[in-house]
N, C-alpha and C positions, 0 to 999 in steps of 0.2 A: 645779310641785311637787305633791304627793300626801300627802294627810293621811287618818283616817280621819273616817267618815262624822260629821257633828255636830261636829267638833274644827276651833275657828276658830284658823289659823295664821297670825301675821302677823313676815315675817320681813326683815327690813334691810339691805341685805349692804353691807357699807364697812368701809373700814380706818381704823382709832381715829388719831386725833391722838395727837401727843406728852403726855405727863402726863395718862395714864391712871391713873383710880380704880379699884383692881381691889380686889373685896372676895374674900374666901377661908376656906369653910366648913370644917373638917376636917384643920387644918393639923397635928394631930398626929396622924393617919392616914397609912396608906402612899404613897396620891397625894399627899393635902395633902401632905407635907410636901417630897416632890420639887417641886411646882407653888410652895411659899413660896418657893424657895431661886429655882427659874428665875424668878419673878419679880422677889424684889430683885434680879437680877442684870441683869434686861431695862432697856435703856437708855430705852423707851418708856413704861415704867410709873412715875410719879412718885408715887404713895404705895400701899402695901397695909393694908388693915384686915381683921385676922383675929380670923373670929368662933369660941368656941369654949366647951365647959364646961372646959374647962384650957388652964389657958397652954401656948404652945409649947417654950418655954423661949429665942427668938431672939431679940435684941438686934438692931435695926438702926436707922438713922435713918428711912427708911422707911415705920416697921413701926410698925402701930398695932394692940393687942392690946384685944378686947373681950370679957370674959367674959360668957358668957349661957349661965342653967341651962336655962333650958325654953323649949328649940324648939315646943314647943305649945303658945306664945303669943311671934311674933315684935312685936306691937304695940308694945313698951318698945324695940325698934330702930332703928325707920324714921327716926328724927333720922340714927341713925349709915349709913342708907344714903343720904341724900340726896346729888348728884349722883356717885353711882357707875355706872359705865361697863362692867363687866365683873364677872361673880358667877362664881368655878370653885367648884361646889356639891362637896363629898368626902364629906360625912357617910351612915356607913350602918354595919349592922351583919352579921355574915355569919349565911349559914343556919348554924340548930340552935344558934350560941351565943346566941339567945333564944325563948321564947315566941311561934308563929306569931301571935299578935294583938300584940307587940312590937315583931317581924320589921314586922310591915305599920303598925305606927303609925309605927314612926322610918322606913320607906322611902317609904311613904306621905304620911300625915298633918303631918309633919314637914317635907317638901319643899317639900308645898302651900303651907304656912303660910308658909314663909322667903320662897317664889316669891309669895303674895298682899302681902306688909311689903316687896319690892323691888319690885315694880310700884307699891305706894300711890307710893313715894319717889320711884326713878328708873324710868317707864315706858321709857324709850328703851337700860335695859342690856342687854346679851347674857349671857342665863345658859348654862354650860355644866353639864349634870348627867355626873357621873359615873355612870351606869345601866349596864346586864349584856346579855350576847351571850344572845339569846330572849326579850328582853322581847315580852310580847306584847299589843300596842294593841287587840284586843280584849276584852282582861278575862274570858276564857273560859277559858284554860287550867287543866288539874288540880293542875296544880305552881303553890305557890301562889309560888313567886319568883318565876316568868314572870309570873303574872297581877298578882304587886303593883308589879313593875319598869315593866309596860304602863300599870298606874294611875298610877304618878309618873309617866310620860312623859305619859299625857293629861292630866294636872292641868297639867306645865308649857303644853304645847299651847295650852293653854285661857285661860292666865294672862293673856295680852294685853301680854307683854312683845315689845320690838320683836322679840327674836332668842330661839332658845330652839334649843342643840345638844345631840343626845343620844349619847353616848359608848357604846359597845356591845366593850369588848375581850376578853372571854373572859376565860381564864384572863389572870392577871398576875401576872409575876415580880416577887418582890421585888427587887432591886438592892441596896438597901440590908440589912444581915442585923435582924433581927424576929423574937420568939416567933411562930410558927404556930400560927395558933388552934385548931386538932385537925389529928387525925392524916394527913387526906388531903392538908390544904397541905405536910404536911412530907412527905410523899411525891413530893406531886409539885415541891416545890422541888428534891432529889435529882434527880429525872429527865427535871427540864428542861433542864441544859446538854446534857445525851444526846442526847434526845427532839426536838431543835431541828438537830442538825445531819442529822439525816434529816426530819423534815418542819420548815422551814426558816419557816413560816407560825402554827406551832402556837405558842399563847400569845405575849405581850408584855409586855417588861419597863416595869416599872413607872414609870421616867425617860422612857420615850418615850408614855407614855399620859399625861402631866403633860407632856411638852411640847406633845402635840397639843392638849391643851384649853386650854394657855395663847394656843399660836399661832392657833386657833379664836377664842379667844374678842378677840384683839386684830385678828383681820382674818377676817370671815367669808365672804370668796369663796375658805376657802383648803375650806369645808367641802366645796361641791360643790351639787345641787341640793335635799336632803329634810336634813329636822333629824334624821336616826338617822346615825351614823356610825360606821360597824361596822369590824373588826380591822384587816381591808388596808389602810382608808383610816384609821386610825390609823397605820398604820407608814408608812406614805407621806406622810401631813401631817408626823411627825415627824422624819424623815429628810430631807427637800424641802428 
């Protein structure tokens, strides 16, 4: 596999046992909350613990709901991640709806932190980040999303947890209906059932990028050989 230069990668590849721990960042976000539902529902997974600054609003037996205001400081967690098996990270927030030093602390800083309080806990889980199609692992780009998407992928890189998958799908269709957060999502929600059946590859709907990183993260030879996992092989781990 191929990492970049100075980024220690140490990566596991095995399929989880029955009563799997799977913790879940972001469950009331457009992935989280697709990846909560296919999780209670996976016959593999015996308990989920969703972390979050608000409740999801789900009821399950399951389901274990952990409110936490500040991601910039996971310390007061690590009890609740010890032996966890599986992290599907969803927390982010989009361009321009915050401050570019916002932007980079919650996609940044915030990542780092959850990834350094699940390594103290459970070194051996597989984290899957939800991360964006252009992240760029050298930290050089002028678009400061590339360069801060590339910063959270080297921080997980670097983390020293056993498995560390990086999600890359582009655009994502809602499935589910959602206020748009400006005016280009709502555009391009309109012109994606169109825009799809002539280019047939362009964006992914948001149930099949919440299935891949669930099925990612419960059996990691489904990724392939490098931890970036970009659109096609989203739509194809979800589909498979």
């Amino acid at each position: 596999m191929h990492s970049q230069p100075g980024v220690a990668v140490r990566r596991v590849v095995r399929e989880m046992p029955p009563g799997v721990h799977l913790v879940l960042v972001g469950a009331t976000g457009m992935i989280g909350g697709c990846a909560l539902e296919l999780a209670l529902a996976h016959p593999g997974v015996a308990r989920v613990t969703s972390i979050g600054r608000r409740a999801s609003g789900v009821v399950h037996a399951r389901l274990r709901e952990v409110l936490h205001a500040d991601f910039g400081d996971c310390a007061p967690l690590e009890r609740e991640l010890r032996g966890v098996d599986v992290a599907l990270y969803c927390l982010g927030v989009y361009t321009g709806a915050q401050s570019d030093e916002e932007f980079r602390r919650v996609t940044v800083d915030l990542t780092a932190e959850f990834a350094r309080a699940l390594c103290a806990s459970s070194p051996k889980a597989a984290f899957c980040l939800l991360s964006a199609e252009g992240a760029d692992l050298s930290e050089q780009s002028r678009i400061p999303f590339r360069r801060y998407k590339g910063m959270a992928e080297n921080a997980l890189l670097r983390s020293g947890l056993a498995r560390v998958h990086l999600f890359r799908p582009g655009y994502i269709y809602p499935v589910v209906p959602r206020v748009e957060p400006n005016v280009l999502y709502r555009v391009l929600r309109r012109i994606y059932p169109f825009a799809r059946r002539i280019w047939p590859g362009v964006g992914i709907p948001s149930t099949d990028v919440a299935r891949a990183m669930l099925a990612v993260g419960l059996d990691g030879s489904l990724a392939g050989d490098g931890p970036a996992i970009e659109r096609a092989a989203i739509r194809r781990i979800a589909r498979s």
